[in-house]
TIROTOR-306907 format. One record per residue (C-alpha): residue in one letter; z, x, y. Coordinates in steps of 0.25 Angstrom, whole numbers, padded with zeros to 4 digits, always signed. Layout:
BEGIN
DOGU  res     zz     xx     yy
DOGU    a      Z      X      Y
...
END
This chain:
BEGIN
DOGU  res     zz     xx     yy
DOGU    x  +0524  +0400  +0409
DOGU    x  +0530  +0389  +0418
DOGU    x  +0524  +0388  +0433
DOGU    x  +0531  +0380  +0442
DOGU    x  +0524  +0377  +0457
DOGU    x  +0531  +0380  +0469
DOGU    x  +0532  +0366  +0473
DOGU    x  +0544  +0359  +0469
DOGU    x  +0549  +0344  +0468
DOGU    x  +0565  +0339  +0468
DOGU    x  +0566  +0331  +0454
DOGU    x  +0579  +0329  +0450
DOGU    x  +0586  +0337  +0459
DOGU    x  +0577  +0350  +0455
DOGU    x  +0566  +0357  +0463
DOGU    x  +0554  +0356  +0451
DOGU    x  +0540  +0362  +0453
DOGU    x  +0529  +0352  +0456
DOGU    x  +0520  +0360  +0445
DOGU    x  +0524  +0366  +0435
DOGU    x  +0514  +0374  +0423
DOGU    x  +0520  +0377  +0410
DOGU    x  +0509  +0387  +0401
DOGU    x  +0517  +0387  +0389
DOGU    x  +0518  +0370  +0388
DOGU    x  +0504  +0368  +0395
DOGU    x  +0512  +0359  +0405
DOGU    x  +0511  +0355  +0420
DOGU    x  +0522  +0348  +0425
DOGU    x  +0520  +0341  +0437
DOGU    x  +0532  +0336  +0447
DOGU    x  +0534  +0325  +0455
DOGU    x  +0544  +0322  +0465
DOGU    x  +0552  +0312  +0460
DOGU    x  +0542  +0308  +0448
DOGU    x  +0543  +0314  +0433
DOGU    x  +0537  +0326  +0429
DOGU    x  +0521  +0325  +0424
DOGU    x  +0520  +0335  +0413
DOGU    x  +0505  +0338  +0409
DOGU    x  +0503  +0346  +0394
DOGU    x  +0490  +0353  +0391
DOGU    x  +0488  +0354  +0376
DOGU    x  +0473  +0361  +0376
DOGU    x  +0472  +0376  +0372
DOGU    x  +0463  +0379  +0383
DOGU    x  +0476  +0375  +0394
DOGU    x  +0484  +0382  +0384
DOGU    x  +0478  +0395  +0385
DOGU    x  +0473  +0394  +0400
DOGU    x  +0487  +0393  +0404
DOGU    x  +0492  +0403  +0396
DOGU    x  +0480  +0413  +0400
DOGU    x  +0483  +0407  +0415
DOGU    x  +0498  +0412  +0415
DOGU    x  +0496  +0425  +0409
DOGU    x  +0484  +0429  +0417
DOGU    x  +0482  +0420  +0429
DOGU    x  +0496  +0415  +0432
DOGU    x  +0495  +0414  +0448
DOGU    x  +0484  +0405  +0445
DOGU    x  +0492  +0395  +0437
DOGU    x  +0503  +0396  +0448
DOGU    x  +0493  +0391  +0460
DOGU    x  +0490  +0381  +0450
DOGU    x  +0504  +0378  +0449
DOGU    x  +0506  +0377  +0463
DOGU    x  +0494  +0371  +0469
DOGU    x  +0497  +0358  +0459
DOGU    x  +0484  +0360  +0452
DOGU    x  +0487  +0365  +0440
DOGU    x  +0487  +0351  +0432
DOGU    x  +0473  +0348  +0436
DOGU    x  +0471  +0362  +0435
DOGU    x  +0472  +0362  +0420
DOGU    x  +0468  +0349  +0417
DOGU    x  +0455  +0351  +0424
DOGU    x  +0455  +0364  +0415
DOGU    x  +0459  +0357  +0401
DOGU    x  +0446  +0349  +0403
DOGU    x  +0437  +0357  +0407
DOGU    x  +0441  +0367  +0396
DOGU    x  +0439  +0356  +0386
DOGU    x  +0425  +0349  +0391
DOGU    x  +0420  +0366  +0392
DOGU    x  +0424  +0368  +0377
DOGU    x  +0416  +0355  +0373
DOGU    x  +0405  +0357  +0381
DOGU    x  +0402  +0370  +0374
DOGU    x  +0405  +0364  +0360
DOGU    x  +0395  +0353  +0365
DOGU    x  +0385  +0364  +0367
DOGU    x  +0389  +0372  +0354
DOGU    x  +0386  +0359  +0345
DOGU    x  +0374  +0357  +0350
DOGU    x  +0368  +0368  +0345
DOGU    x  +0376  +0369  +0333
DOGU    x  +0367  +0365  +0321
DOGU    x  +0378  +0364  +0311
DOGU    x  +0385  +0354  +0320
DOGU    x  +0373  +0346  +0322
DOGU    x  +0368  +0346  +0305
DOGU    x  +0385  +0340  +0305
DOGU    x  +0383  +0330  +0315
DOGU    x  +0370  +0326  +0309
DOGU    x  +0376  +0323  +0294
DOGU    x  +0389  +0317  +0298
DOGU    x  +0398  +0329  +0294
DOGU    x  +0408  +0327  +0305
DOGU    x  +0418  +0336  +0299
DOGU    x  +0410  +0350  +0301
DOGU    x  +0404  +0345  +0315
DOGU    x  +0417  +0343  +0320
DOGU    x  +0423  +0357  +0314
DOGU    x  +0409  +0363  +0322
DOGU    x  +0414  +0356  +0334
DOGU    x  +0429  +0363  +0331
DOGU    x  +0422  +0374  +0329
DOGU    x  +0413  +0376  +0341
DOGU    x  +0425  +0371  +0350
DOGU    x  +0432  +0383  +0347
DOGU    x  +0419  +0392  +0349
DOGU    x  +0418  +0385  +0361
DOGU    x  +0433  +0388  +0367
DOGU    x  +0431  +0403  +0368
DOGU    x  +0422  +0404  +0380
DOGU    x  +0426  +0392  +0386
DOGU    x  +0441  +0397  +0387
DOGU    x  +0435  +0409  +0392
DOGU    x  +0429  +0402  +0402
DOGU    x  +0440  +0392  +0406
DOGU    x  +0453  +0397  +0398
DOGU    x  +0455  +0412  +0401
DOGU    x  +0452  +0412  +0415
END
């Protein structure tokens, strides 16, 4: 899905929206007059899946973002706090988690790293939850 905003700028002889929001590219595209595009790509899963959860179920909200300019810091604000919540829980998980500590302690960085991985993804369900789906 493509939003555009509903305030245009001449560039090159064409009207072209100040902000435009592609779900499918995980793009924002920000005009200018008489400057170059700035095209920002999100890459993370949590952005990928808000925006598609976002068009399909809450789409007026993407377009006030759209159009009040704000979508940019709007997902970028989201991207890190998304990402800080995940390791903040896996923080909390390994601290606790006895295996992890006994690998830690003997030097085998192999199987605390794959129980990091591993309690990373245990720690994505409830914070997409919490941030993603809403």
């Amino acid at each position: 899905m493509i939003i555009r905003s509903k305030d245009k700028v001449q560039m090159g002889g064409k009207n072209k929206p100040v902000w435009m929001l592609d779900t499918d590219a995980l793009t924002v595209t920000h005009t200018i007059t008489d400057a170059e595009s700035s095209v920002t790509k999100f890459s993370s899963d949590h952005i990928k899946y808000h925006l598609h959860y976002s068009a399909e179920y809450r789409p007026a909200r993407l377009k006030k973002l759209v159009n009040d300019g704000t979508i940019l810091s709007y997902l970028i604000d989201l991207d890190r706090s998304i990402a800080e919540a995940i390791e903040r829980q896996v923080g909390m998980m390994l601290e606790n988690d006895t295996e992890y500590l006994r690998a830690v302690a003997v030097g085998d960085l192999a199987k605390a790293r794959g129980l990091e991985n591993m309690d990373r993804l245990i720690a994505r369900d409830p914070v997409y939850a919490a941030m993603v789906y809403v």
